[in-house]
C-alpha positions in Angstrom: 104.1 69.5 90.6 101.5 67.3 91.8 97.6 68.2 90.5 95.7 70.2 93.0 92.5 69.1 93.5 89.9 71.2 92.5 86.9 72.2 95.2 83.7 72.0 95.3 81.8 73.1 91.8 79.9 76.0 92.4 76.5 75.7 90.9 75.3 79.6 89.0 71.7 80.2 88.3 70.1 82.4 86.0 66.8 83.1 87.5 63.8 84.6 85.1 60.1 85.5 86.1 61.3 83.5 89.1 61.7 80.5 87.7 65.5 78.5 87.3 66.0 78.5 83.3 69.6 77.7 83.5 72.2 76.5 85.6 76.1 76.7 84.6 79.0 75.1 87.1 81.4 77.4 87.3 85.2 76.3 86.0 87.0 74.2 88.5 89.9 76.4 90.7 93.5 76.5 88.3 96.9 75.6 89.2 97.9 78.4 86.8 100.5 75.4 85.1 98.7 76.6 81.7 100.0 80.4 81.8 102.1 81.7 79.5 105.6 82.8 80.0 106.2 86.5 81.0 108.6 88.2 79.4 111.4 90.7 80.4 108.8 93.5 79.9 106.7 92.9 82.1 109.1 91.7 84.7 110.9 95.1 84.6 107.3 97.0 84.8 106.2 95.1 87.3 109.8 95.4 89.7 109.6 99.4 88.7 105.7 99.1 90.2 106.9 97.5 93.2 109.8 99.6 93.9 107.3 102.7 93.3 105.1 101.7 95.6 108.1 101.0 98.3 109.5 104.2 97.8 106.6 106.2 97.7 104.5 104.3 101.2 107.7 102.8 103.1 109.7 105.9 103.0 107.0 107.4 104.7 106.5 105.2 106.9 110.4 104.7 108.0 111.2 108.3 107.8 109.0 111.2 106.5 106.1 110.4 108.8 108.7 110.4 112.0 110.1 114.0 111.1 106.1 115.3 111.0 105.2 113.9 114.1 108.3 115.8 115.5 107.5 119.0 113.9 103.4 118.5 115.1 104.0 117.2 118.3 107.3 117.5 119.5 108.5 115.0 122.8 105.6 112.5 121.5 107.4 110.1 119.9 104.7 107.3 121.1 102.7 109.1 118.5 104.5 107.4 115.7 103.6 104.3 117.0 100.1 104.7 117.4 99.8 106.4 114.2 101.9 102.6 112.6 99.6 100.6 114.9 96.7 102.0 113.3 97.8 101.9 110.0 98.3 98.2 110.3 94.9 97.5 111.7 93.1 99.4 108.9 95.6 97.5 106.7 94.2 93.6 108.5 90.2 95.0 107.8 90.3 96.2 104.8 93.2 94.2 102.7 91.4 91.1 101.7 87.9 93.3 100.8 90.1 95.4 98.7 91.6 92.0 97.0 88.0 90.8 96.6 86.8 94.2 94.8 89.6 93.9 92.8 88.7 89.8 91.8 85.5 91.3 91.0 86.4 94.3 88.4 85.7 94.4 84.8 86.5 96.9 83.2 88.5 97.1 80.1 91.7 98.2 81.2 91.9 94.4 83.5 91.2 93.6 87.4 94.4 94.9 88.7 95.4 97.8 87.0 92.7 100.2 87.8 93.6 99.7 91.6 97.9 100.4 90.6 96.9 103.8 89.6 94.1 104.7 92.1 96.1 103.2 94.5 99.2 105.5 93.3 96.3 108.6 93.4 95.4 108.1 96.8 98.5 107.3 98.4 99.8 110.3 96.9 97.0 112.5 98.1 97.6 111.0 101.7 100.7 112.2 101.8 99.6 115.4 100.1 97.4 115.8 103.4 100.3 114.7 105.7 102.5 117.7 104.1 99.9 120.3 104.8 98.2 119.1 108.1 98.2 121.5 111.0 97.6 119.5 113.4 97.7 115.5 114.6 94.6 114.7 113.4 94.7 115.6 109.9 98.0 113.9 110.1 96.4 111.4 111.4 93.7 110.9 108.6 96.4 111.6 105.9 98.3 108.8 107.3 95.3 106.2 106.6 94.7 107.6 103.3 98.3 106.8 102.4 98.4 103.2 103.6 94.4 102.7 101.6 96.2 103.8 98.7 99.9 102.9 98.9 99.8 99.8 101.3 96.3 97.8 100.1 95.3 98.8 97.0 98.7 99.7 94.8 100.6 96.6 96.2 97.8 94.5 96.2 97.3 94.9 92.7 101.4 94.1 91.8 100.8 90.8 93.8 97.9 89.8 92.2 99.5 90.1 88.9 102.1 88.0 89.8 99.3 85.5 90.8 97.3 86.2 87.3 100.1 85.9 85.4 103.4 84.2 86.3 103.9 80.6 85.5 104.9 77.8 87.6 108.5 77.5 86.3 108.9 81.5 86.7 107.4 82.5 90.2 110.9 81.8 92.1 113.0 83.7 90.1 109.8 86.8 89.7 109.5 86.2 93.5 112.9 87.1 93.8 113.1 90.1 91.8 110.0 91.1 93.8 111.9 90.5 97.0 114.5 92.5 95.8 112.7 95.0 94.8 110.3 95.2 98.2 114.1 95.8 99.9 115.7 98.4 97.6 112.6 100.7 97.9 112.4 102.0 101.2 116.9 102.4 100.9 116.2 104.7 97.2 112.9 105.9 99.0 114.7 107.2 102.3 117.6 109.0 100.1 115.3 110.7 98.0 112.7 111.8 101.4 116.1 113.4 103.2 117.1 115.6 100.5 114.2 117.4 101.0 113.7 117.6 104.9 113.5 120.9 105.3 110.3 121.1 103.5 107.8 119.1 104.3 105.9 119.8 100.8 109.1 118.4 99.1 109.8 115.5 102.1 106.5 114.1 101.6 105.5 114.7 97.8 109.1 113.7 96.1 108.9 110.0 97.6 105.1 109.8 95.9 105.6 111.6 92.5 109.2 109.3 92.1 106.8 106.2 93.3 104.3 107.4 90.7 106.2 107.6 87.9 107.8 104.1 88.4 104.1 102.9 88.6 103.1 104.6 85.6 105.0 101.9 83.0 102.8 98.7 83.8 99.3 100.9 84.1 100.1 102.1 80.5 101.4 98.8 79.4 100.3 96.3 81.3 97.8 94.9 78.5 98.6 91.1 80.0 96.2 92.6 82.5 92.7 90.8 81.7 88.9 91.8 82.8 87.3 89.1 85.5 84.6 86.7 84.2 81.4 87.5 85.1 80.8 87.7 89.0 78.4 84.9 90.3 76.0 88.2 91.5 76.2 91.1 93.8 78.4 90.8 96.7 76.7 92.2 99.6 78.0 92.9 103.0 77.4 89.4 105.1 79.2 87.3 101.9 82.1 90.2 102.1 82.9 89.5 105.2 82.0 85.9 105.1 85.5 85.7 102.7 87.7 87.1 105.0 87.9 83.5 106.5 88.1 80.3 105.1 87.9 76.4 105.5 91.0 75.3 106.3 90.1 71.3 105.4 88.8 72.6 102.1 92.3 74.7 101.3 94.8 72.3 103.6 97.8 73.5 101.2 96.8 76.9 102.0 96.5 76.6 105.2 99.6 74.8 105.7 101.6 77.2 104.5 99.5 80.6 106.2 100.3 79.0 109.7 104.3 78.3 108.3 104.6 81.8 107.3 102.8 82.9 110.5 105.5 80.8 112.8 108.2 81.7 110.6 107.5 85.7 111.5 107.0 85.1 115.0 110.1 84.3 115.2 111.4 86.7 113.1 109.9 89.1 114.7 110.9 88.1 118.0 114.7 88.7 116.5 114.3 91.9 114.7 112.6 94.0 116.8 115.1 93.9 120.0 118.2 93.8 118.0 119.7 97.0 119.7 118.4 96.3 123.0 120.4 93.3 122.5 123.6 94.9 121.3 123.9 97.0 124.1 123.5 94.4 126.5 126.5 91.9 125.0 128.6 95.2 124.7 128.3 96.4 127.6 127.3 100.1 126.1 123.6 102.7 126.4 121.5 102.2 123.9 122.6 105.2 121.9 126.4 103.8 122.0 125.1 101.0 119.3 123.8 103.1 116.9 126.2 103.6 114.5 127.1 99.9 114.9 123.4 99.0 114.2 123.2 101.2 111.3 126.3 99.3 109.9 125.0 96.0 110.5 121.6 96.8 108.9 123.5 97.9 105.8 124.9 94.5 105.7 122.2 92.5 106.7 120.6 94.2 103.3 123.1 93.0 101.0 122.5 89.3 102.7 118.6 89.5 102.2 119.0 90.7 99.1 121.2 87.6 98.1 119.2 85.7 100.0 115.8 86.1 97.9 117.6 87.0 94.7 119.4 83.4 95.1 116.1 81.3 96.6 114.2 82.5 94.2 116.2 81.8 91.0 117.4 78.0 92.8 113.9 77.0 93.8 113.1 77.8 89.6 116.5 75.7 88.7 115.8 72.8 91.0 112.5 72.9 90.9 112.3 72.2 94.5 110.8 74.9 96.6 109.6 73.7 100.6 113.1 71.8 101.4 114.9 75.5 100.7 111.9 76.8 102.8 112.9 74.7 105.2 117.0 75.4 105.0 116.2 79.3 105.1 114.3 79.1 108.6 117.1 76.5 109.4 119.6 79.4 108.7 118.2 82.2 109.9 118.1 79.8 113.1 121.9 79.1 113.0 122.1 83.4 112.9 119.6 83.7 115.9 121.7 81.1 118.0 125.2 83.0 116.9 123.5 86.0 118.3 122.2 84.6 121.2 125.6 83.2 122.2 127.7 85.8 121.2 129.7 88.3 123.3 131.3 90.3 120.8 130.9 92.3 117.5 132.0 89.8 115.3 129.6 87.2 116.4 126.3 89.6 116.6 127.8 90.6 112.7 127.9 87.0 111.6 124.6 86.1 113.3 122.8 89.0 111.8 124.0 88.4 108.5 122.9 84.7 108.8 119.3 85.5 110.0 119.1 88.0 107.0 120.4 85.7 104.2 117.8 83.0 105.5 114.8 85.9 105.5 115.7 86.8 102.6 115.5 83.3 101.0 112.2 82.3 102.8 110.2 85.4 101.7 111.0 84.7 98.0 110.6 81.2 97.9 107.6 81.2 100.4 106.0 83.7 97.8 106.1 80.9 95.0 105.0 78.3 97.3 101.8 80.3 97.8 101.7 81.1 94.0 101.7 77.2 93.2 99.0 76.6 95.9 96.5 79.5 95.6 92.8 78.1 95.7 91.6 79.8 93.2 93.4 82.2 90.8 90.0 84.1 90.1 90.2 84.9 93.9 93.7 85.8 93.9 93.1 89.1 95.8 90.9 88.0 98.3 93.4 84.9 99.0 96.4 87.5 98.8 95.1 89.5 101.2 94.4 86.8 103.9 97.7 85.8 103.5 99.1 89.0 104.5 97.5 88.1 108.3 100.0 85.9 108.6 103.0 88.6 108.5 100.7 91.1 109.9 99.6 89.4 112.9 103.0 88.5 114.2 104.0 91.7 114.4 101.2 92.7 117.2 101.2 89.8 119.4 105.2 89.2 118.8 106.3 92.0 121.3 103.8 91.4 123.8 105.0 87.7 124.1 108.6 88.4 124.3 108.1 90.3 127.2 107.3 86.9 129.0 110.7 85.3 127.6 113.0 88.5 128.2 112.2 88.1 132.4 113.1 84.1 132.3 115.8 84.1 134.6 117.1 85.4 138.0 120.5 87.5 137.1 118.0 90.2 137.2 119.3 91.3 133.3 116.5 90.5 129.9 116.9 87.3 128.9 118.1 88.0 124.8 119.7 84.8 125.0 116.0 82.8 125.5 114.5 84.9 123.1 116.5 84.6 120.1 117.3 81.2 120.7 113.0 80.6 120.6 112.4 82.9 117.7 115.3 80.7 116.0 113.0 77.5 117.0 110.4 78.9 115.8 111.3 80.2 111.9 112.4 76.3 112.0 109.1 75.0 112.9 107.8 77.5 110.1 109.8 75.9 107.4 109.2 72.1 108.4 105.3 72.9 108.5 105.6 73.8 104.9 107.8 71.3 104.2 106.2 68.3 105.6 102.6 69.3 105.2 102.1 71.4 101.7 102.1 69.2 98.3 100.6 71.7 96.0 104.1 72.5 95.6 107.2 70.8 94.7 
């Protein structure tokens, strides 16, 4: 991999009787090429941390949460969504400040760790609160205690440690796992939710304790975890939110790849979220016709993601190539969007699907280790992290709202699924050939 440039040398002062007596520059930003291998150990730890915190926070989110709002409020199902839309804002504030705390801890038990298990705490007493609230506002706060604990602080810390920690000729194959991982949670987390939902003490709290106690392993063991160096001083309120942005022409592989991630979920998004609307439409059946079929085809598209990233991720370690399979995942999830949009029939919505998952699947674990080898500063890891995640975050606000434009194209007086999967499809491309063509912190 090519060197990264390092930026600017910060300058620290020690100041005494207010007068300068030393100045230190601080250590150039790492590529990280100098880490040790992880072992097997802490790979399995850190997949059981990441499948805890899936089961635990996207079971809820899926599932558990829906059945409340139906017991609290029955007939409001537009409460679920306000109650996700919310959840995602407070998730787009407070993510990178959470990543920054975190960059900034010293304490003897490392950076990340102590935010894994009080993330795990709080989550678990958000969803305490969502098991016992009696009415849609403690629900309500519950909820945003669960996401501050589960959501930004638990899995901020597992992907941090994969930035601290995991070598250049590892993060495809970790990515990977991690990918893997991120899918079979909220499958495991769903199962273990509906045996108990009749009680919403047991559909709530089994999720967290089961999430918990795959957590616990790398708290109590995760001694690769190490303390920050010292902070440059005190980070008050103006410099906090002064790093939730960032010079692009300072960090241009970073950037680079935040705007192809953010084009690559566009699309994506554009895809996803309509994919029964569509069904019924090419079938020729209601909406609640497909359902079964949907179900089915979700199933599958599961085992195709999973391959997907599993596969990406070890191949881009092999090769040691990782933008061109960037680009050849959003090319094939592309090739599934256009199958989809030209299809009439089951087979070829099946095929399509199954083609857009494999190349999702692929692009989220091998985009991972691209922004693993391009990080602009490993120190910052949490606060980089963290602004990364508005570029999967974002998408899926403005996504909707802009497909409403491409589903009225047209006079036949039907929505227009065919121009709107065949411009998401455009667009995961365009995703993949940004990082391609413009990122060379990576190979």
């Amino acid at each position: 991999m090519p060197p990264v440039e390092p930026g600017p040398v910060e300058h620290l002062s020690r100041v005494q009787d207010g007068q300068v007596v030393a100045t230190i520059d601080s250590p150039p930003a790492t590529t990280g090429n100098d880490l040790a291998p992880v072992d097997r150990g802490f790979v399995t730890r850190l997949v059981l941390a990441i499948v805890g915190t899936g089961v635990a926070y996207i079971a809820a989110m899926a599932y558990s949460l829906a059945l409340r709002v139906d017991q609290l409020a029955p007939g409001h199902e537009e409460y679920l969504g306000y109650l996700t839309a919310l959840g995602g804002v407070l998730s787009i504030a407070l993510q990178p400040i959470i990543g920054m705390l975190s960059d900034r801890t010293r304490s003897r038990f490392g950076r990340r760790r102590p935010f894994l298990a009080g993330g795990a705490l709080v989550g678990t007493l958000g969803l305490l609160i969502i098991a016992l609230a009696p009415d849609m506002a403690v629900l309500t706060a519950g909820w945003l205690v669960t996401v501050l604990g589960w959501s930004m602080a638990a899995q901020m810390a597992t992907g941090s440690l994969q930035a601290d920690l995991v070598p250049e000729a590892q993060r495809g194959r970790v990515a990977g796992l991690a990918g893997f991982a991120t899918l079979a949670a909220p499958v495991l987390g769903v199962g273990i939710a509906a045996l108990g939902s009749g009680n919403s003490m047991a559909l709530m709290l089994g999720p967290a304790v089961i999430g918990a106690l795959l957590v616990l392993p790398l708290v109590l063991m995760g001694k690769e975890d190490k303390p920050a160096v010292e902070p440059p001083g005190p980070l008050d309120a103006r410099e906090l939110f002064a790093k939730l942005l960032f010079d692009p022409r300072r960090f241009p592989d970073f950037s680079w790849n935040w705007l192809g991630r953010f084009l690559f979920y566009v699309g994506l998004t554009f895809n996803t979220t309509f994919t029964t609307f569509l069904f019924a439409q090419r079938l020729g059946k209601d909406v609640s016709e497909v359902g079964a079929l949907v179900t089915a085809v979700a199933g599958a598209g599961l085992v195709a993601t999973t391959i997907g990233a599993l596969g990406g991720g070890f191949l881009s370690d092999r090769l040691r190539r990782r933008r061109v399979l960037v680009l050849i995942a959003g090319c094939v999830f592309a090739v599934g969007a256009v199958v989809m949009a030209l299809s009439g029939g089951v087979a070829g919505l099946i095929v399509g699907a199954a083609l857009s998952n494999l190349g999702m699947g692929a692009f989220s674990a091998v985009d991972q280790a691209v922004l693993l080898d391009v990080l602009p500063d490993r120190r910052e890891a949490g606060r980089f992290i963290g602004i990364m995640n508005y570029a999967t975050q974002i998408p899926h606000g403005i996504a909707p709202l802009a497909a409403s434009v491409l589903l009225a194209l047209g006079a036949s007086g039907e929505k227009n699924y065919a121009a709107l999967y065949l411009v998401g499809g455009a667009f995961t491309v365009l995703g993949g050939a940004v990082i391609h063509l413009r990122v060379r912190g990576s190979r």
